[in-house]
C-alpha positions, 0 to 999 in steps of 0.5 A: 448471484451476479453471474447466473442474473448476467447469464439469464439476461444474456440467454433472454436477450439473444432470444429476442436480440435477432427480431430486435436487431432486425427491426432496428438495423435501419434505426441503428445503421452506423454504416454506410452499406447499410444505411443505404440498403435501408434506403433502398428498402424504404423507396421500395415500400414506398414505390409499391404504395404508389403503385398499389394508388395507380392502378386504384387510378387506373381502375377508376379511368377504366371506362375512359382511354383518353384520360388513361392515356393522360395519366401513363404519360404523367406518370412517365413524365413524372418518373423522369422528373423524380430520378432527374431530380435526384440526380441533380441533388445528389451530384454534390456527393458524386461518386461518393459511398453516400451518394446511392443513399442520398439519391434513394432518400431524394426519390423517397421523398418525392415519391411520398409527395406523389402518394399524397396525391394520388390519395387527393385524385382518389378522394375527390368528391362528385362535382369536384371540377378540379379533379380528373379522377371519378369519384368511388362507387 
């Protein structure tokens, strides 16, 4: 009796196993290649939220050159800053197999922070002095 409930789970969960391993490989990563992949896998998502707000930014500034101008040097700036930064942080594990995770985590972070603003920029409200970007139409 034991046996076929032993095979019927077996069968059940290797239908599901692949989708749930998938999902979770992130979750459970207990090796170093992967927990690195899946940093690399998240600063992507996060990059393209970033980008997806800076061209909402640019959009905005469309009818304003100068301050267009202003935003791709900030932008250029703060790209440098971010990876120089996490340059930095991770030096203490130079050369190591965690130092790509390390470095990738670092930008993550930094680059959440850069989100979170650029939600601030896009959210402003009419008369808001402290805010370069025009409010939504």
């Amino acid at each position: 009796m034991r046996v076929p409930a032993l095979i019927l789970f077996a069968v059940l969960g290797s239908v599901s196993a692949p989708s749930l391993a998938h999902a979770d490989a992130c979750a459970d990563a207990s090796d170093q290649a992967t927990m690195n992949a899946c940093a690399d896998k998240a600063l992507k998502a996060s990059d393209a939220e970033l980008n997806t707000l800076y061209k909402q930014i640019q959009g905005r500034l469309k009818d304003d050159a100068d301050k267009t101008k202003l935003l791709v040097a900030a932008q250029r700036a703060w790209i440098a800053f971010r990876d120089a930064e996490c340059d930095f942080d991770s030096s203490g594990v130079s050369g190591g197999s965690v130092q790509p995770m390390i470095v990738l985590q670092c930008r993550d972070d930094l680059t959440r922070k850069r989100i979170e603003d650029f939600k601030t920029d896009l959210s402003c409200e009419e008369g808001d002095l402290s805010c370069a970007v025009p409010p939504a139409n």
